[in-house]
N, C-alpha and C positions, 0 to 999 in steps of 0.2 A: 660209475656209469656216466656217459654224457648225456646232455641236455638233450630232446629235440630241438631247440634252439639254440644258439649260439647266445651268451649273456652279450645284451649292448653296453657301452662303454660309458659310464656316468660323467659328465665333465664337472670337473673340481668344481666346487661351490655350490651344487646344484641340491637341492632337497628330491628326498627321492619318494616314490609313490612308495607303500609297503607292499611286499606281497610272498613276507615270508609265511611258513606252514609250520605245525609241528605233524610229526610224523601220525599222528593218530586221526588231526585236524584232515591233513592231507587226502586218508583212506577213505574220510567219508565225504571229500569233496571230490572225488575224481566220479567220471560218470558211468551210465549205465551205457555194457554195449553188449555185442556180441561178435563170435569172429570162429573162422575154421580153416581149416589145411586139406588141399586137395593134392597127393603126388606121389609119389610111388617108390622115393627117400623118406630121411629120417629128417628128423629137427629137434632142437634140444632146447626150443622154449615151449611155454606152454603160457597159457594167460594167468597172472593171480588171481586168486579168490573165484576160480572157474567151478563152472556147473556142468557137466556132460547131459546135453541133449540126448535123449532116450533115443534108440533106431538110428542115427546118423554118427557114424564114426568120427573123430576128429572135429566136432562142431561142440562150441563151448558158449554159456553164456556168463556174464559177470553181473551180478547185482541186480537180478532178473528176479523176481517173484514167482515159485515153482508152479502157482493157479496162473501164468500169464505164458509159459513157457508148457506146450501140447505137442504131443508127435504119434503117427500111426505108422505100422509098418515097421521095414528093419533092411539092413543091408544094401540090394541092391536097388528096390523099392521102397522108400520112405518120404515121408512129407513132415515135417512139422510149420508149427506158426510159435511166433513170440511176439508178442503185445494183448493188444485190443482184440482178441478175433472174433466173431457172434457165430461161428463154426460149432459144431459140439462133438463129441467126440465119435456118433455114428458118423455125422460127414464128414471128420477128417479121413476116418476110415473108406469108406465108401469114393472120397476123390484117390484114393490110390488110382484107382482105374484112371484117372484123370492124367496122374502123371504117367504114366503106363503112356499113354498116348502121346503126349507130353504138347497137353493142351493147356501150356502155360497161364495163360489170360484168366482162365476156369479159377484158377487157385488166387486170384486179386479181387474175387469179385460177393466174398463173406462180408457181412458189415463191420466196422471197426477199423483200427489202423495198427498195423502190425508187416512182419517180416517174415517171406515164406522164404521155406528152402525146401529143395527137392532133389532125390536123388533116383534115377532112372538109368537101371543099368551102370554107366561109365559115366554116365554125365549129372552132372552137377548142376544146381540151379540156384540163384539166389536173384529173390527179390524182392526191391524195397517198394516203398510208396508212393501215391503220384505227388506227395508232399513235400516231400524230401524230410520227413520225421523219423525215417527208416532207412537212411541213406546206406548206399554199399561201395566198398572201396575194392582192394586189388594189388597187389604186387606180387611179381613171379622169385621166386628164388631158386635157386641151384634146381631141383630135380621137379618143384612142384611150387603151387600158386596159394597164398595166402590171401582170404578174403576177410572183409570185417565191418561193422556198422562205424566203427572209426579209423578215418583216416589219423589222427594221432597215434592210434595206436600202432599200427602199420608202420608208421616214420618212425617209432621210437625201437622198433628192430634194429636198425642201426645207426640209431641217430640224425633220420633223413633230414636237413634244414626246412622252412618253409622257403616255397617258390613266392619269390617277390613279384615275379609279373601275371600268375593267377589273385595274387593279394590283390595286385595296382587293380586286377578285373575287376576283382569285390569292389574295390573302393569307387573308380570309376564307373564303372558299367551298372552295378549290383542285379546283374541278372545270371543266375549261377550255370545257366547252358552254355553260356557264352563259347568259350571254352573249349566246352566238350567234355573229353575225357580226363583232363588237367584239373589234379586238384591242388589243394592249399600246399600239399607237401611234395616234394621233387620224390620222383621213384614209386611214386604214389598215385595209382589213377583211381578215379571216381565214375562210376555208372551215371549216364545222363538220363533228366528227366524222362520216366514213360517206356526205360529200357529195362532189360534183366543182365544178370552176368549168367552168362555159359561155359563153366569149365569143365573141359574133357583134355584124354590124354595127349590132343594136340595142342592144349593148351587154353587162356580165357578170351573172351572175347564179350561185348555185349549185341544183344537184340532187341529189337523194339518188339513190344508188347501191346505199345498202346496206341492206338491212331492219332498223327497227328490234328487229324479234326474230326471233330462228333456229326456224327448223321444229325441235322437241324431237326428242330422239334419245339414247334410254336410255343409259346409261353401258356397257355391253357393247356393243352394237351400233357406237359412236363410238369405243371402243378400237383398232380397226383402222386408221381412217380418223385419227386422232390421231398413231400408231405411223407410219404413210406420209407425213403432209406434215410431222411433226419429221423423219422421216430425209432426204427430200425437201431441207428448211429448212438441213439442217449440208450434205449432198452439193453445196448451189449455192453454198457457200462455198469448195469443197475444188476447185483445181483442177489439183492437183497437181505446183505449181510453187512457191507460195508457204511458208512454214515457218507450223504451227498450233499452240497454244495454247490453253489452259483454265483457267478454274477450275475446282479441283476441292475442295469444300465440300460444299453440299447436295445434296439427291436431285435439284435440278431444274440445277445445273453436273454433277452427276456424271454424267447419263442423256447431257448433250452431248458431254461428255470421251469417253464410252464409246462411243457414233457416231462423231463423229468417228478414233475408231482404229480401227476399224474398216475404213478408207482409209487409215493410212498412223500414222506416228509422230508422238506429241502429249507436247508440252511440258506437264504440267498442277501449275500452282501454288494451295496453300491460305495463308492470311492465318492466322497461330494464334500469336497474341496469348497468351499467360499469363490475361491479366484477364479473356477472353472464357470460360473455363471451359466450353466446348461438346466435342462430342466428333466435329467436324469431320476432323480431324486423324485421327484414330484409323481413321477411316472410309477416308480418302483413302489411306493407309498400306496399310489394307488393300485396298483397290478397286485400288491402282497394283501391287500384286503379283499379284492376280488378273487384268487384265487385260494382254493380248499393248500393245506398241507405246502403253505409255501411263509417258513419266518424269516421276516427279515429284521436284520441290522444295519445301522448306517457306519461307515467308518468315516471319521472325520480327517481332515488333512490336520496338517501342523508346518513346521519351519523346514523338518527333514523330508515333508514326499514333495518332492522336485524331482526335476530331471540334473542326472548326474550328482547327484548327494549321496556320502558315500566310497566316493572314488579315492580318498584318501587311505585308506586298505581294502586292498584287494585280494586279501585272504579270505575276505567272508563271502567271496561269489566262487560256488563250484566250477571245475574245470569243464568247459564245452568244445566241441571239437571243429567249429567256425566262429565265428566274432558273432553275435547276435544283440539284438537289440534293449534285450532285457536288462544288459548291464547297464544300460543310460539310465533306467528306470528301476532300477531295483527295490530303491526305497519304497515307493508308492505298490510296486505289489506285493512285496513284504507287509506294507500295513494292511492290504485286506487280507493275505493268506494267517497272518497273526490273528486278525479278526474270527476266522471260522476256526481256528485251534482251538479258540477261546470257549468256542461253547460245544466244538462235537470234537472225538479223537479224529486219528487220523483216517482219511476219507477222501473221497473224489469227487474233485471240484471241476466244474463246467465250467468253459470259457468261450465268448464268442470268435475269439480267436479267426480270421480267413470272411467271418461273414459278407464282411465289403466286397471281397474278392470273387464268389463266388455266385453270388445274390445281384450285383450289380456292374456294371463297368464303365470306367474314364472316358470321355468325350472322344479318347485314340478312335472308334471303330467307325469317327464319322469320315477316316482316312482310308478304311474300308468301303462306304459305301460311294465313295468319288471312285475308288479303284474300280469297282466293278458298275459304274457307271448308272448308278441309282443316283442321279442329281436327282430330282425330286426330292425326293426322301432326305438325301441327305442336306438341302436349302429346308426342309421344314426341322428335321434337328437341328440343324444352325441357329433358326431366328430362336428355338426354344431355349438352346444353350447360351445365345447372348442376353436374352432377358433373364435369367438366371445369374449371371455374372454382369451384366449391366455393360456392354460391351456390342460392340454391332456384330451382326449375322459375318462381314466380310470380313470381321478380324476372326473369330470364331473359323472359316473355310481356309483362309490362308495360314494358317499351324497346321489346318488339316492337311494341306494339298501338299504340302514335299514328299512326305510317305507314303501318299497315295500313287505316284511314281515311278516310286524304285520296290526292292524288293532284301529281304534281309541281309542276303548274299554281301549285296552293293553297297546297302545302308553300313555294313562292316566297315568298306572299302573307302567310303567315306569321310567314317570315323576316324582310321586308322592315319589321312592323310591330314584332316583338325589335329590329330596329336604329333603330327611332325611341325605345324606352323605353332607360332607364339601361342602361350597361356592368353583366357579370352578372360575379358572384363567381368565385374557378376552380376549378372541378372537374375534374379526369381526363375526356377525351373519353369513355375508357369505361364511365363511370356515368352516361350523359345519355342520352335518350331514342332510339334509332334513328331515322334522317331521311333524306327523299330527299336532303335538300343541307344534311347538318352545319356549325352555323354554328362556325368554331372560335376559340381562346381571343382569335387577332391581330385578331377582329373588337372586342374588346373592350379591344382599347388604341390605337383609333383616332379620330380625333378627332369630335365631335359632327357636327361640315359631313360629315364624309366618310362619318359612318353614315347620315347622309340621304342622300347622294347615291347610296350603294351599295344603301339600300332604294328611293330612285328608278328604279335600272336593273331592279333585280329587280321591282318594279309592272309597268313596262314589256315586261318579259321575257316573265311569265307572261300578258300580255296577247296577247303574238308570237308565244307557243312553235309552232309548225306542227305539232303533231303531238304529243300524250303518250305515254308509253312504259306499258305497262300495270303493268310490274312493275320493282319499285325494282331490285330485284339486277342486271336487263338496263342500267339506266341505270348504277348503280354501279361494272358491268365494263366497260362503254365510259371511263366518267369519269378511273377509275384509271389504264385501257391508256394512254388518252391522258397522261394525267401521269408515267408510268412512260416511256412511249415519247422526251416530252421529256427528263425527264431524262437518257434514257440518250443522246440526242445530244448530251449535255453532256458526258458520260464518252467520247464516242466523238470529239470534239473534242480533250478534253485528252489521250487515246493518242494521236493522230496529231502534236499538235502538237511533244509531247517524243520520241516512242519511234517516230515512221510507223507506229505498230502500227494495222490495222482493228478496229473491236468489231463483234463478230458476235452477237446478241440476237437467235435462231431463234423465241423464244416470243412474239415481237412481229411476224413476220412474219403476213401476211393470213391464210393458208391454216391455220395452224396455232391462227390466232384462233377463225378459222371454225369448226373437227373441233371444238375442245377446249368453246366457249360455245353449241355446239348443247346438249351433255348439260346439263339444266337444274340450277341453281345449289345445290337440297337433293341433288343427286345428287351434285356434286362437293365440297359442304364438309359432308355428314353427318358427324357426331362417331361416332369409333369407328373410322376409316379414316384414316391422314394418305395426302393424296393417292391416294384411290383410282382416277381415271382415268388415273395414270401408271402405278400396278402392273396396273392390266388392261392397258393399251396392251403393257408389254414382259415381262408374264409369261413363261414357258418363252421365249422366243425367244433366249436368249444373250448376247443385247446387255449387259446388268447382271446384276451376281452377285445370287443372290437374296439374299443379307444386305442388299445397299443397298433391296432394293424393300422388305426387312423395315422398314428403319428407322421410328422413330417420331417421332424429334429432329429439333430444327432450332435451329439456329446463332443466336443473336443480337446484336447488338453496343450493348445499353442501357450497357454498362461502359467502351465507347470514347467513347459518347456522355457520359456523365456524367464522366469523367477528363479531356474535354476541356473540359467545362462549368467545372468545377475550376481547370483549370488558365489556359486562356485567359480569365478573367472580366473583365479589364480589356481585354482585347482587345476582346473583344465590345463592353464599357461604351463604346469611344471610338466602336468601327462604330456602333453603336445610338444613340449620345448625340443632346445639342443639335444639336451640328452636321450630321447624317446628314440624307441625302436624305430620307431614309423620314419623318422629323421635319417636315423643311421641306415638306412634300407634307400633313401632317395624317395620314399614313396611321398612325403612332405616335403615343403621344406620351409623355411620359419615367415618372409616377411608376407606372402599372401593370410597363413595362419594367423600371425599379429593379426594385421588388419581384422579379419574378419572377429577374433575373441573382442580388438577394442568398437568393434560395432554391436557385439551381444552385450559386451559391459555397458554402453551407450544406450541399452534398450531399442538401437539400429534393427531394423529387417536385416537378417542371415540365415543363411543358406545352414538352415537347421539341420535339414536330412544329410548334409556333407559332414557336419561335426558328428552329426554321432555317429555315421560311420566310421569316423576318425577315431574317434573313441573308442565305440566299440574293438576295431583292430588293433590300438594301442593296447588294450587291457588284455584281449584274448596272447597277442604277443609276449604280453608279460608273464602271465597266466603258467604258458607255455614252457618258458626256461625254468620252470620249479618244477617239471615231472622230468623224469629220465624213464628208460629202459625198465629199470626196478620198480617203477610205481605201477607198468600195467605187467612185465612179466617176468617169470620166473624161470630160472636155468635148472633145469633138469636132467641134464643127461640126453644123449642120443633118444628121440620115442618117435617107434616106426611106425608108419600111418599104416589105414586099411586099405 
């Protein structure tokens, strides 16, 4: 069987990253997905190691847990959910009527994060989440349409390549709309942010489901409704059987920790590292003595929890189905997920996972409020954000003022004409202008063909886009959620794989997206408040002591990143080098690279977030060429659909 990938070519002399498997090793690192056939032929694969969904013909899941995987109904009327869902089995039953109607929206609006499907009459429904933790893909064949939570799996039909100029997007862009319908793999499309896939006998297509902007809703008024679908989001997890788990760190793991004990006794671990110099620890210390049914432990650092430790075999990181972040770091959440092994079985572990995202936002929306012509307002968030940065109000309005401007369409169009002139110098992302779609540093050590072709798609994009978003901050919280959301199914992959532990990410579930990105973007990242929609939401109410909602800190890990930079730099050189995929693809190319490994080796300021995207797609690349055909499916013979 072949590869999904094509193997890159080693050049003589070069030491090579490991990432072979043994067949057994393999099975239990390949991920968890799901996938179905819609058409009115036959096909003669089927998934391995599949599970038939109750009520829905032809829909399969793989290494799904049978308490996570629910269905009501049958044939031409059916619903199920797989994941997270806080649904119970009267209302699944009970939304038949729902899909009858086929009042889509109704079926994403349970607490928890999971993937509905739905079948009404002819038509077919699948849909993921506004996180992209439940992603849906798509490819038509001969008589009928194959759908699935992984795009791997899909390419590995018949050995589709990955598309190098959706990569160059990841890598450049890292905003996964970008795009569109264009996924990592050619032949392979992906459902964008906030859509559903529709397939009926004319064939698939997607729909929007979700508005592209929220009815506003002052930051008091949304506090409540915040307050309910976070408690809502930990209670769907809690079923009082299984052993829980936390981190406990910042304001947005500690606010979970402290829900969830609120049901029962929570295991809750911090990460406190010497070199992190935060006052994490100090907090957690105090927060576990204050609250009833909450123990905690410290996990200490060591020489291995760095960023990029590890990379030397890449057989011990499970297969994910995009480059995600977790691989940089793997070490460091391996030693707390070993931490909670150690004292409770396997069990579900709480992450803050999205909090920043959702709770608060980047100084981007003061390019919104120039747009719509709030100078006031937006001259007093200025002088606030320059005394916060130590910078004057005029350098603060001038990043602001280019986006405030144009409009995504154009900001493309923009881009697309940067990636036809010279590679730019590097500066810190954060002294460069505000932008709908920040081109970043990995755009500019790639090769000549491949910044054409990446300003080709993006021409083409801004030509397709269906719809503009009015205001940058609404497109920016979708973009992030989505890339936060993958990543965290890459951490949520590598618990299960070593420890069976679940990752539970409440702030990336729908409902909680929803309360929290109603209250508009100057309301939730005004300077002068850290996270003020979290202290409204659980003020007086017990949940948190009020010293946490006091807090004003927040944890960082620039010193694990940069110890790791240090320390692994020959690691990286060999991942990164001649011989690397990323190379052989044009998507790199070496002497920008040099430069910037011998300024991380130098303990130099670099453009962090460009290497571990780089990384990360090197490893996921690599990853890739060891699964074929035979690892997700199996030939069976002609089996004729319903």
């Amino acid at each position: 069987m072949r590869s999904v990938l094509g193997r890159g070519r080693q050049q003589p002399g070069a030491r090579s990253v490991s990432t072979s498997k043994s067949d057994s090793d393999e099975s239990r690192r390949l991920m968890r997905w799901s996938t179905g056939w819609y058409g009115a032929g036959r096909h003669d694969r089927l998934p391995r190691n599949r599970k038939p969904v109750l009520g829905l013909d032809a829909v399969w899941t793989v290494d799904w847990p049978t308490d996570h995987v629910r269905s009501a109904g049958s044939g031409p009327l059916a619903l199920a959910v797989i994941g997270d869902c806080g649904a119970d089995g009267q209302q699944l039953h009970h939304a038949l009527r729902t899909v009858r109607a086929r009042d889509w929206t109704a079926l994403t609006c349970w607490p928890g994060s999971y993937l509905t499907i739905a079948r009404s009459g002819e038509s077919l429904v699948v849909i993921g989440d506004l996180a992209g933790q439940h992603p849906v893909y798509w490819r038509a064949e001969g008589t009928g349409t194959w759908w699935s939570t992984s795009a791997g799996a899909l390419a590995a039909l018949d050995g589709a390549p990955f598309d190098p100029t959706a990569l160059a997007a990841h890598l450049a862009l890292a905003q996964p709309d970008v795009l569109g319908q264009r996924s990592l793999f050619r032949a392979v499309s992906r459902v964008p942010t906030g859509r559903l896939l529709l397939i009926t006998p004319d064939g698939a297509n997607t729909v929007r489901y979700e508005p592209a902007n929220y009815q506003p809703l002052n930051l008091p008024d949304a506090a409540p409704l915040v307050r309910a679908a976070l408690s809502e989001a930990v209670d769907t997890r809690l079923d009082g059987t299984r052993a829980v788990s936390a981190d406990l760190a910042g304001l947005d793991s500690t606010t979970l920790a402290c829900l969830a004990a609120r049901r029962g006794p929570v295991t809750a671990v911090t990460f406190a590292d010497a070199r992190l110099r935060d006052d994490d620890l100090a907090y957690a210390v105090r927060t576990a003595a204050a609250v009833p049914d909450l123990t905690h432990h410290t996990v200490p650092g060591c020489d291995k929890t760095v960023y990029y430790s590890g990379l030397d075999d890449l057989s011990t990181l499970p297969l994910t189905d995009t480059p995600h972040a977790y691989a940089v770091t793997a070490c460091i959440k391996r030693a707390v997920l070993e931490a909670v092994a150690q004292h409770q079985s396997a069990a579900v572990h709480f992450t803050g996972a999205a909090g920043d995202a959702v709770l608060s936002a980047p100084s981007s929306y003061l390019s919104d409020l120039l747009r719509d012509r709030q100078h006031r307002r937006a001259l007093a968030h200025a002088h606030a954000h320059a005394r916060l940065r130590r910078v004057s109000p005029l350098t603060v309005l001038r990043r602001a003022r280019p986006a405030s401007r144009t409009g995504l369409a154009d900001a493309w169009r923009n881009t697309a004409t940067e990636l036809r002139q010279a590679p730019r110098a590097w500066v810190p992302q954060a002294e460069r202008p505000i932008a709908w779609t920040p081109l970043l540093a990995t755009a500019d050590w790639m090769s000549p063909e491949v910044r054409h072709q990446l300003a080709e798609a993006l021409d083409a994009a801004s030509s397709e886009l269906p719809e503009e978003p009015r205001h940058l901050a609404a497109w920016t919280d979708r973009q992030d959620l989505a890339r936060v959301g993958a990543d965290t199914s890459g951490l949520g992959e590598l618990a299960r794989a070593d420890h069976g532990i679940e990752i539970a990410a409440p702030f990336l579930d729908n409902e909680v997206i929803r309360a929290c990105l109603a209250v508009p973007a100057e309301q939730r990242g005004a300077p002068g408040r850290y996270k003020p929609l979290l202290g409204e939401a659980f003020a007086h109410t017990g949940v948190l002591p009020d010293f946490v909602l006091s807090r004003l800190t927040k944890g960082g890990f620039n010193a694990l990143a940069y110890a790791g930079l240090t320390r692994h730099t020959a690691v990286l050189a060999r991942l990164l080098g001649p011989s690397s995929r990323l190379s052989a693809s044009g998507l790199i190319t070496q002497p920008p690279v040099e430069r910037m490994l011998r300024r991380a080796a130098a303990g130099q300021a670099t453009a962090q977030g460009a290497l571990h995207l780089a990384v990360s797609a090197e490893v996921w690349l690599r990853q890739m060429e060891t699964t074929t055909a035979a690892s997700w499916w199996e030939v069976v013979g002609h089996v004729a659909s319903a």
